[in-house]
Structure formats: structure tokens, C-alpha cells
Backbone and ligand atoms as CSV (ligand in chain L), in Angstrom:
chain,resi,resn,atom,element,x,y,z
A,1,UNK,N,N,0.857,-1.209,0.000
A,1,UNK,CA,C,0.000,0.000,0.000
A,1,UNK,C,C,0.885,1.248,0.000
A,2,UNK,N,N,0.496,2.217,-0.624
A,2,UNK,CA,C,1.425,3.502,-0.814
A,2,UNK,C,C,0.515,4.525,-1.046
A,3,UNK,N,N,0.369,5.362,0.456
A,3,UNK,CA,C,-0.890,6.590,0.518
A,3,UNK,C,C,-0.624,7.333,-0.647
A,4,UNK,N,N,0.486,7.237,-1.725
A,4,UNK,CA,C,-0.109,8.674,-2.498
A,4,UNK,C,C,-0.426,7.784,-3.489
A,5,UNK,N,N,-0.508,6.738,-3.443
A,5,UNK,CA,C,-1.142,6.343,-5.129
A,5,UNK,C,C,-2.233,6.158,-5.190
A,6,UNK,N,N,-2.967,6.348,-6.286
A,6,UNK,CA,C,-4.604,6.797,-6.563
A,6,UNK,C,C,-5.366,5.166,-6.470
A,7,UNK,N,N,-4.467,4.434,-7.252
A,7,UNK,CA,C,-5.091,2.961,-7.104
A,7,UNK,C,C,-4.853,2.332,-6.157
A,8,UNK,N,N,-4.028,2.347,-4.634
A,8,UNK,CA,C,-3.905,2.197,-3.468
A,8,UNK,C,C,-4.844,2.384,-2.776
A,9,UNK,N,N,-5.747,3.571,-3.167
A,9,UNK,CA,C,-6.693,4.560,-2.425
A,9,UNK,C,C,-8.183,3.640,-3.197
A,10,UNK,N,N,-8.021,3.178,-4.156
A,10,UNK,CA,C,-9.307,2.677,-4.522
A,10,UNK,C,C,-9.172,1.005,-3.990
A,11,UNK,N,N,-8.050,0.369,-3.950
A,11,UNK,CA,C,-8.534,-0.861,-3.042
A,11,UNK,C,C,-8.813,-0.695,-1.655
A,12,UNK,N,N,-8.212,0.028,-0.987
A,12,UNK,CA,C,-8.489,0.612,0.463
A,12,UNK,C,C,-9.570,0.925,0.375
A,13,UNK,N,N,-10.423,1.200,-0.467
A,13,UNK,CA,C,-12.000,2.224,-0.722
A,13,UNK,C,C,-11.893,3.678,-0.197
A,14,UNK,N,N,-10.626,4.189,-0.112
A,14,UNK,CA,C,-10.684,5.722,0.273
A,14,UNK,C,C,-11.149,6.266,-1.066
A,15,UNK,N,N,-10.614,5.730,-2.398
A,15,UNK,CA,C,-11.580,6.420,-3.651
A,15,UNK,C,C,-12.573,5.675,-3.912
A,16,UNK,N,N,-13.585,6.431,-3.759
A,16,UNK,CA,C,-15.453,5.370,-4.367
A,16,UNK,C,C,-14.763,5.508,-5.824
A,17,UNK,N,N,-15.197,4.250,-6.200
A,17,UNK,CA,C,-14.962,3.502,-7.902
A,17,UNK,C,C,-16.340,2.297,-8.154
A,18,UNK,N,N,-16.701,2.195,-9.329
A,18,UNK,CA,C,-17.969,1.690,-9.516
A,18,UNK,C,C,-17.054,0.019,-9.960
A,19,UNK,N,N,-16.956,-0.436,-8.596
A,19,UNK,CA,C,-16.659,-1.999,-8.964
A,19,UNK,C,C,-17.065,-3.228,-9.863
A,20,UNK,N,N,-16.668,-3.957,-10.375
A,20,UNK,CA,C,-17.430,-4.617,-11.444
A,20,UNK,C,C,-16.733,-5.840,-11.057
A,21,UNK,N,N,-16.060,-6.627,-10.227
A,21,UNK,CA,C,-15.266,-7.640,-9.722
A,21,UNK,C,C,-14.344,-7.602,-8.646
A,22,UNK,N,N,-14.540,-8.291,-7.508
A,22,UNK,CA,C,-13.626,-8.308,-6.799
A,22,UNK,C,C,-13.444,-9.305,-5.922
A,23,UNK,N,N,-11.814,-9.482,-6.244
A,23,UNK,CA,C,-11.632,-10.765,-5.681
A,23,UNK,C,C,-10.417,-10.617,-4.386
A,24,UNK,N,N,-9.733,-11.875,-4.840
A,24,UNK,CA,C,-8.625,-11.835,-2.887
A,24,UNK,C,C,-7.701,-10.859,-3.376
A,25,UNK,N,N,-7.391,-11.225,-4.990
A,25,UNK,CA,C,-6.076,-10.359,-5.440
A,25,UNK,C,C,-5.926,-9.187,-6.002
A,26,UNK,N,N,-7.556,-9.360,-6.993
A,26,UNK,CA,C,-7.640,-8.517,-7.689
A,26,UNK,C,C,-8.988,-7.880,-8.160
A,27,UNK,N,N,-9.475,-6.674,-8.463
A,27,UNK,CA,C,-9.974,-5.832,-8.716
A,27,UNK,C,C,-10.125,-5.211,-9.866
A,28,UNK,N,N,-11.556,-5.282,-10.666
A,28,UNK,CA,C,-11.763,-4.204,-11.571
A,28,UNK,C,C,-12.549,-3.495,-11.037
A,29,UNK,N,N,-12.990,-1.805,-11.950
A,29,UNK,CA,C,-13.706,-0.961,-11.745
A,29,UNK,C,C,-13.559,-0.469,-13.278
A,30,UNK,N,N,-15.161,0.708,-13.439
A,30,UNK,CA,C,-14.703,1.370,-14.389
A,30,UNK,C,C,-14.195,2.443,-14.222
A,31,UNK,N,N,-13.821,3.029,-15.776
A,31,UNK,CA,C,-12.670,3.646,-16.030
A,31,UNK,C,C,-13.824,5.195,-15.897
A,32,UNK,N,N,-12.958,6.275,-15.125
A,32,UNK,CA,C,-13.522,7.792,-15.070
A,32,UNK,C,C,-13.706,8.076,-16.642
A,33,UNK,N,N,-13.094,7.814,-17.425
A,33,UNK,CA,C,-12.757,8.415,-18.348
A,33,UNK,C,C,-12.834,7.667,-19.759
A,34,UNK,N,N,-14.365,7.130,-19.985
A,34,UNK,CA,C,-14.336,6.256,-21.067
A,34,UNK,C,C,-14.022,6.373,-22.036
A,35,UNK,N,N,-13.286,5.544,-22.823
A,35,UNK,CA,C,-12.584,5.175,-23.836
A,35,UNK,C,C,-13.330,4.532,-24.957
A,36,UNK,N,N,-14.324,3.976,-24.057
A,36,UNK,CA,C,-14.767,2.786,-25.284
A,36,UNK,C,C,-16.367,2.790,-24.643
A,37,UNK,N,N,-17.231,2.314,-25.493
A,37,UNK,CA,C,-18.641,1.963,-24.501
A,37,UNK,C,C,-18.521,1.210,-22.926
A,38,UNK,N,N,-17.121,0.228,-23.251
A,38,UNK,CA,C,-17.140,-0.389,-22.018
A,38,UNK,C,C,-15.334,-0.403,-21.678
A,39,UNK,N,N,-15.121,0.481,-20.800
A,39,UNK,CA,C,-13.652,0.953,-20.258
A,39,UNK,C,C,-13.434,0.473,-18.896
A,40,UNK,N,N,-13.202,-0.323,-19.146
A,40,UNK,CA,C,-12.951,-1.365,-17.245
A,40,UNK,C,C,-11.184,-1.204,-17.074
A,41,UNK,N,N,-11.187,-1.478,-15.884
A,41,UNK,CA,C,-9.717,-1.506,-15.614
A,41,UNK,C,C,-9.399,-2.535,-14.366
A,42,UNK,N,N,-8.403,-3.305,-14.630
A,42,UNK,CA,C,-7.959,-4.408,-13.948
A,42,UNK,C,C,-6.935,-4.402,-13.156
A,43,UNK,N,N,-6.815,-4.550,-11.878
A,43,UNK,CA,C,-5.955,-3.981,-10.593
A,43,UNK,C,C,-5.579,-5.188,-10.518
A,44,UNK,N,N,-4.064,-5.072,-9.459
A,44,UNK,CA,C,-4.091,-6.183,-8.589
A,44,UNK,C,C,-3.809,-5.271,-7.267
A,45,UNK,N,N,-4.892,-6.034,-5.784
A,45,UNK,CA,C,-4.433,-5.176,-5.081
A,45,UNK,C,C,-3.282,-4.993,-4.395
A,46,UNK,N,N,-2.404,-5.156,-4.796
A,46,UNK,CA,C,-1.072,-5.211,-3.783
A,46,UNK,C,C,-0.227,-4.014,-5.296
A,47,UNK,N,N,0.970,-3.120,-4.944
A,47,UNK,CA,C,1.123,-2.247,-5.602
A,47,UNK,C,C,2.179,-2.917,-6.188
A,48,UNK,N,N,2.111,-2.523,-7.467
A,48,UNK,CA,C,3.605,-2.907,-8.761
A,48,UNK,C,C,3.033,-1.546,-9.698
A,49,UNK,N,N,4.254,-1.236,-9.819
A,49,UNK,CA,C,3.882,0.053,-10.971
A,49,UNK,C,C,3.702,-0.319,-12.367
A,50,UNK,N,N,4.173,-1.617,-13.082
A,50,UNK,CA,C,3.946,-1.782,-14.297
A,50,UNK,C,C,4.050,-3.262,-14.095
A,51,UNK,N,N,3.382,-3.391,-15.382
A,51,UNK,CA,C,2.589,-4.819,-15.789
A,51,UNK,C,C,4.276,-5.783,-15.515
A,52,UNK,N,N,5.466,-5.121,-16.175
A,52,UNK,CA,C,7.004,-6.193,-16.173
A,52,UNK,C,C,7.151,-6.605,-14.518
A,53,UNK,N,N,7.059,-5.411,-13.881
A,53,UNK,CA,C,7.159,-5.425,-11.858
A,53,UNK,C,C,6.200,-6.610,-11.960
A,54,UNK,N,N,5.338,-6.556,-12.183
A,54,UNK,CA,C,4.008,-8.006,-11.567
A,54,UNK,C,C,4.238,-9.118,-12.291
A,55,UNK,N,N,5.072,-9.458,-13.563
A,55,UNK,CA,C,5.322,-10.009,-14.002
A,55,UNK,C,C,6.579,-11.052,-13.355
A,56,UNK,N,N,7.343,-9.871,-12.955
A,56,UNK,CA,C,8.866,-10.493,-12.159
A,56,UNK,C,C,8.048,-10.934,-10.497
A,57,UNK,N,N,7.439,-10.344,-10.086
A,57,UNK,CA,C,7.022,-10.404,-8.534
A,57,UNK,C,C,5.747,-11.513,-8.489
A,58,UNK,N,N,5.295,-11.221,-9.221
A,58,UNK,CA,C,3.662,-12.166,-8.737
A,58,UNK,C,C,3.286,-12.509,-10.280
A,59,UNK,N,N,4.002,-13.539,-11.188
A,59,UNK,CA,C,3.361,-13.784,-12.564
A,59,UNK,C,C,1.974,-14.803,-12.438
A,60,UNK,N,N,1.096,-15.145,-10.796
A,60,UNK,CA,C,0.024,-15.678,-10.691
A,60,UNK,C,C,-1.099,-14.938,-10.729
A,61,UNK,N,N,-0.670,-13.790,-10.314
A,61,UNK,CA,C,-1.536,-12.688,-10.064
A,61,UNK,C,C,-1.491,-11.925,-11.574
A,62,UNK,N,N,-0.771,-12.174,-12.329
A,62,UNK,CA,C,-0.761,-11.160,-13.832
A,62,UNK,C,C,-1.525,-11.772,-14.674
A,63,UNK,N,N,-1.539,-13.368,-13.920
A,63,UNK,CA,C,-2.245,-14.438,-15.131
A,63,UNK,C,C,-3.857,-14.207,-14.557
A,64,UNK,N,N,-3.875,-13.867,-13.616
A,64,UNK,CA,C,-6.113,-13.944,-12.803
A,64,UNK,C,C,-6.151,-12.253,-13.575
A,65,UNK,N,N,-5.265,-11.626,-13.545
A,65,UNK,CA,C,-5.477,-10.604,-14.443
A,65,UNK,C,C,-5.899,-10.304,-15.513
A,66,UNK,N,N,-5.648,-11.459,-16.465
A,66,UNK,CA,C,-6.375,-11.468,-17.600
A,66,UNK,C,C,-7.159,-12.302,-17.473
A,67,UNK,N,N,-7.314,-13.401,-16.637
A,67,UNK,CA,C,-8.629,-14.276,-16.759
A,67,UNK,C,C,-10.192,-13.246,-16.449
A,68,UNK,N,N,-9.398,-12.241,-15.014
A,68,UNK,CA,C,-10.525,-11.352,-14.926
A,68,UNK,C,C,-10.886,-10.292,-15.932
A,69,UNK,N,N,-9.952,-10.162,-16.656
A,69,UNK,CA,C,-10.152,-9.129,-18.083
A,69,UNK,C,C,-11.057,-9.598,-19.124
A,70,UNK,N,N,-11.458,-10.927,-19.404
A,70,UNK,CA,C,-12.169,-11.612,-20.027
A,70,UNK,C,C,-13.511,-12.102,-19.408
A,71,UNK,N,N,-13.592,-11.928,-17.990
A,71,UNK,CA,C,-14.694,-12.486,-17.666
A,71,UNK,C,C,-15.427,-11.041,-17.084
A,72,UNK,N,N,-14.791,-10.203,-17.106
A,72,UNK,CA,C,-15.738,-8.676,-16.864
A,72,UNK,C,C,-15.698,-8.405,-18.125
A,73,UNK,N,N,-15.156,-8.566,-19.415
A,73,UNK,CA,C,-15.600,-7.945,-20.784
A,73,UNK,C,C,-16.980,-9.105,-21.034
A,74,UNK,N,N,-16.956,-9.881,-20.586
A,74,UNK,CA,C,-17.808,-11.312,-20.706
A,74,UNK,C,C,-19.169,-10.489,-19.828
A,75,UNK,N,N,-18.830,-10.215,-19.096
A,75,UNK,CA,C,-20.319,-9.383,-18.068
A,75,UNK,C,C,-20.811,-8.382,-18.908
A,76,UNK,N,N,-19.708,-7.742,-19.388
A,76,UNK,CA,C,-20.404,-6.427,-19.895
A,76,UNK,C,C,-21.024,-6.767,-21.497
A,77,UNK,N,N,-21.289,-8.290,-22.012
A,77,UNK,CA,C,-21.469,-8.678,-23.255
A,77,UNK,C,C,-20.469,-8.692,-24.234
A,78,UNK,N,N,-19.198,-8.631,-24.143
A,78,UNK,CA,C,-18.288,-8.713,-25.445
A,78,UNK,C,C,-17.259,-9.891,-24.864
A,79,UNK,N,N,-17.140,-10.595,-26.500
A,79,UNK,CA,C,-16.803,-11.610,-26.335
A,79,UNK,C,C,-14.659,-10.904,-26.508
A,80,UNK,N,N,-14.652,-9.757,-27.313
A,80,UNK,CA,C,-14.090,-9.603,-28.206
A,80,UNK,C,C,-13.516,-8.362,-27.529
A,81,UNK,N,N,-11.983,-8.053,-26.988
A,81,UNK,CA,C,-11.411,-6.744,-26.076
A,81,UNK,C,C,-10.468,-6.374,-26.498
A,82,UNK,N,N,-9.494,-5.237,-26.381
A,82,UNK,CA,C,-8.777,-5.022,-26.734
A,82,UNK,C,C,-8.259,-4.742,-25.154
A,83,UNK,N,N,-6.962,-5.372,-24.356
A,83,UNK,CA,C,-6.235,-5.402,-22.924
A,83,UNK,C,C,-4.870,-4.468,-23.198
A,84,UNK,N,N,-4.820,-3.436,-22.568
A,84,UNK,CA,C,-3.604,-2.492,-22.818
A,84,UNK,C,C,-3.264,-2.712,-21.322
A,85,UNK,N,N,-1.688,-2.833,-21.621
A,85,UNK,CA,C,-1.208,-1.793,-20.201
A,85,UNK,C,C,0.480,-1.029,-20.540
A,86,UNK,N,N,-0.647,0.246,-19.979
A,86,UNK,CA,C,0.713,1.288,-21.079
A,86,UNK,C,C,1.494,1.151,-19.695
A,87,UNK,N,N,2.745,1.908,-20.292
A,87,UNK,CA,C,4.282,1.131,-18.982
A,87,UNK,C,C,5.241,2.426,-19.466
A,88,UNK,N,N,5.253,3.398,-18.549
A,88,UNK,CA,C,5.786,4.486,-18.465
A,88,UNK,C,C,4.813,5.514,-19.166
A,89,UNK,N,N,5.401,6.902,-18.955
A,89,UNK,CA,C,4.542,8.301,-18.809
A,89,UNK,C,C,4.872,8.541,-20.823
A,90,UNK,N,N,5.842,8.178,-21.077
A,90,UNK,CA,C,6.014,8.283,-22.622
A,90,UNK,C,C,4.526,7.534,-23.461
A,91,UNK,N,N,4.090,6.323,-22.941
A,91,UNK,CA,C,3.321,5.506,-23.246
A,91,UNK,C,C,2.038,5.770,-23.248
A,92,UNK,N,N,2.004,7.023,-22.130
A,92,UNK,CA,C,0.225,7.191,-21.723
A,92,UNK,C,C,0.257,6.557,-20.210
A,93,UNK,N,N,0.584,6.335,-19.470
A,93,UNK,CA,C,1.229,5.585,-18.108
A,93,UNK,C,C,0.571,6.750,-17.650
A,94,UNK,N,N,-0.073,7.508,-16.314
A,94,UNK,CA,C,-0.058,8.312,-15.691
A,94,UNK,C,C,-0.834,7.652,-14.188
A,95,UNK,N,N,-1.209,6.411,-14.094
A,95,UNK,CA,C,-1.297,5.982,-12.647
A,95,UNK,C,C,0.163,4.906,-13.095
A,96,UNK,N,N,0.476,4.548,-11.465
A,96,UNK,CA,C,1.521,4.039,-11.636
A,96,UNK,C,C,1.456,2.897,-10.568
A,97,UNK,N,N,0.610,2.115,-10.543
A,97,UNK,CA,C,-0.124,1.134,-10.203
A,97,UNK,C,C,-0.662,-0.026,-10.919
A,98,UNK,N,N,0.224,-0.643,-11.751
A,98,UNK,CA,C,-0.116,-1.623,-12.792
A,98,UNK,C,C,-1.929,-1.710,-12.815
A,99,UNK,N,N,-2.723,-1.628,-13.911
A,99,UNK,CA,C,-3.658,-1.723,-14.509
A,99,UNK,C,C,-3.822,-1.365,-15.949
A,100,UNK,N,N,-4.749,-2.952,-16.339
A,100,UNK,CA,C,-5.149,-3.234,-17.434
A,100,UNK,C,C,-6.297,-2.381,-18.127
A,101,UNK,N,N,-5.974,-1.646,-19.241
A,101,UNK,CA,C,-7.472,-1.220,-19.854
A,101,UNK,C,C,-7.948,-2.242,-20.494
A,102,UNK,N,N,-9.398,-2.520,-19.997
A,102,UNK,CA,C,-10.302,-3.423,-21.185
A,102,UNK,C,C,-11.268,-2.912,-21.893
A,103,UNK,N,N,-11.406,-2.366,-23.206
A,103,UNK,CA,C,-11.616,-1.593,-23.854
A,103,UNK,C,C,-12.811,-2.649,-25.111
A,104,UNK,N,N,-13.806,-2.066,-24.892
A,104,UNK,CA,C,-14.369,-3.063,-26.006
A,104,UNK,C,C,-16.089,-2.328,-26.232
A,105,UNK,N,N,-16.633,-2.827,-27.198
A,105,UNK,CA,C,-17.832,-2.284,-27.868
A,105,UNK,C,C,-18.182,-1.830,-29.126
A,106,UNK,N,N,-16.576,-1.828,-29.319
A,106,UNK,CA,C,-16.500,-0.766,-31.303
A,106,UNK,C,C,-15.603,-1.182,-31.438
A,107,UNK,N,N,-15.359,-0.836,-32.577
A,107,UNK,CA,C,-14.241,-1.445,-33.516
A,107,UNK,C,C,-13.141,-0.495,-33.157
A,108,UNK,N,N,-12.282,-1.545,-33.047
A,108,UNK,CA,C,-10.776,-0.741,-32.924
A,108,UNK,C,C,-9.964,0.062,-34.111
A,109,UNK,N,N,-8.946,0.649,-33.887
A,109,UNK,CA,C,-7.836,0.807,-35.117
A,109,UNK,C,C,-6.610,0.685,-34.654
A,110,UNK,N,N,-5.914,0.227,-35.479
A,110,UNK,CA,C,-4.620,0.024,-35.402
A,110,UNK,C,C,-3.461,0.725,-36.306
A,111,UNK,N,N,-2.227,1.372,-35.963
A,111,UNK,CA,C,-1.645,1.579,-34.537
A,111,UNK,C,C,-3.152,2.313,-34.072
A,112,UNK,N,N,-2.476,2.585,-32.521
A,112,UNK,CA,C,-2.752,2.939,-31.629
A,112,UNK,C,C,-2.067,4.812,-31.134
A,113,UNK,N,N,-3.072,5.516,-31.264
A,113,UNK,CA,C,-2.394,6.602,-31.491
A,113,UNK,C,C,-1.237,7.255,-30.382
L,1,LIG,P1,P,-3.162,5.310,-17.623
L,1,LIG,O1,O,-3.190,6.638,-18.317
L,1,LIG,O2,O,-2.862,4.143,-18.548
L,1,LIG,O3,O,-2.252,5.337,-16.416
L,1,LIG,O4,O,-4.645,5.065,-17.115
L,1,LIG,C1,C,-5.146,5.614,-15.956
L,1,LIG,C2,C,-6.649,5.529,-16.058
L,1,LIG,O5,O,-7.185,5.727,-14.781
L,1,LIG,C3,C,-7.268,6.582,-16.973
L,1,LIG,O6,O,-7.893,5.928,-18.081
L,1,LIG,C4,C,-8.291,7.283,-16.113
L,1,LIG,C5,C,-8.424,6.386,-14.918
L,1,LIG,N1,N,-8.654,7.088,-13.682
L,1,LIG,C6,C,-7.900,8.089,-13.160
L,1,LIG,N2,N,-8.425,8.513,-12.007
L,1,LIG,C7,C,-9.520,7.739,-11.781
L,1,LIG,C8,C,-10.497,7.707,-10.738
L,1,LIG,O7,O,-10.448,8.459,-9.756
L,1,LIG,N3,N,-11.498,6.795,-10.861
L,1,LIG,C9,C,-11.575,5.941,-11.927
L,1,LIG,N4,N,-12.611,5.089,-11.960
L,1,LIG,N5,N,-10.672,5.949,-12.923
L,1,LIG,C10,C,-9.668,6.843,-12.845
């Protein structure tokens, strides 16, 4: 846990977030700031700043990460997501609390701007 981080503050529940799953490890909610018809985002609660940190530290917890990325795009009706996790401030990174965007409802494009 680390009081200044924003996603610290939403597993603690000091930030109200509109939950959509929650489990021992991990946590979605949606996204303030939709992206897509359906903009979920996938926590784990214990803090790693990027998806490689959770990868090296907890690769059990990176894997329920996407199982839960598929089964909340699965709630919200799409079979079919697009799972980002941007990794540094160059990238679009601006929480620094490893989380997944699950992004789905419309058609994508590629690149990615
Ligand atoms: P990123 O830019 O990849 O670090 O994504 C951070 C996301 O977090 C961004 O899409 C907006 C979202 N976000 C930021 N603050 C809040 C908040 O207070 N509540 C919720 N639900 N989402 C937030």
C-alpha cells in the first residue's frame, strides 16, 4: 500500500470507484474516463507500478489478471477486447499502479495513437 497512489486509495476504498469484480487479489472498476462503450480496468491489489514489476514479482496474479479481463468484458457482453497496459509516462502511463485497460464495444484501429 502507498498513501499517495490513486489505485492504493481505490482498493483501500478511500476512492469510491464503480466496482465490477472483486476478488482476494484482484480488482476491476470502471474507467472515469471512457474510452470505449465499455472501459474497465484491472488492478491487482497489492502495488507494482507496471505490468514487467508483476510479471517479475507475482506472474500468478498477472495471469487472474487477464482471466478477470475476459470475464468482466464477458459481463459487460463482449466476447471480443482489446487489454492495454501502457508502462511508463512516454506511453500514456499516468497511474503508476499496474492496470489493465479493457476496452471493447466498437471497432478498434490500429496503430494505436
Ligand atoms: P493510464 O493513463 O494508462 O495510467 O490510465 C489511468 C486511467 O485511470 C485513466 O484511463 C483514467 C483512470 N482514472 C484516473 N483517475 C480515476 C479515478 O479516480 N477513478 C476511476 N474510476 N478511474 C480513474
Amino acid at each position: 500500500m502507498d498513501s499517495d497512489c490513486l489505485f492504493c486509495r481505490v482498493v483501500s476504498r478511500d476512492l469510491p470507484v464503480d466496482v465490477v469484480h472483486e476478488g482476494e487479489r484482484v480488482l476491476a472498476f470502471r474507467d472515469i474516463d471512457p474510452q470505449a462503450p465499455t472501459h474497465l480496468l484491472v488492478i491487482p491489489r497489492a502495488h507494482h507500478p507496471s505490468v514487467a514489476d508483476l510479471a517479475e514479482n507475482d506472474p500468478l496474479t498477472l495471469a487472474e489478471l487477464a482471466t478477470v479481463a475476459r470475464a468482466v468484458a464477458r459481463a459487460d457482453g463482449h466476447d471480443e477486447f482489446r487489454l492495454v497496459f501502457n508502462t511508463g509516462a512516454r506511453s500514456g502511463q499516468s497511474v503508476f499502479h499496474v492496470h489493465g485497460h479493457v476496452l471493447a464495444g466498437r471497432d478498434m484501429t490500429w496503430p494505436p495513437g
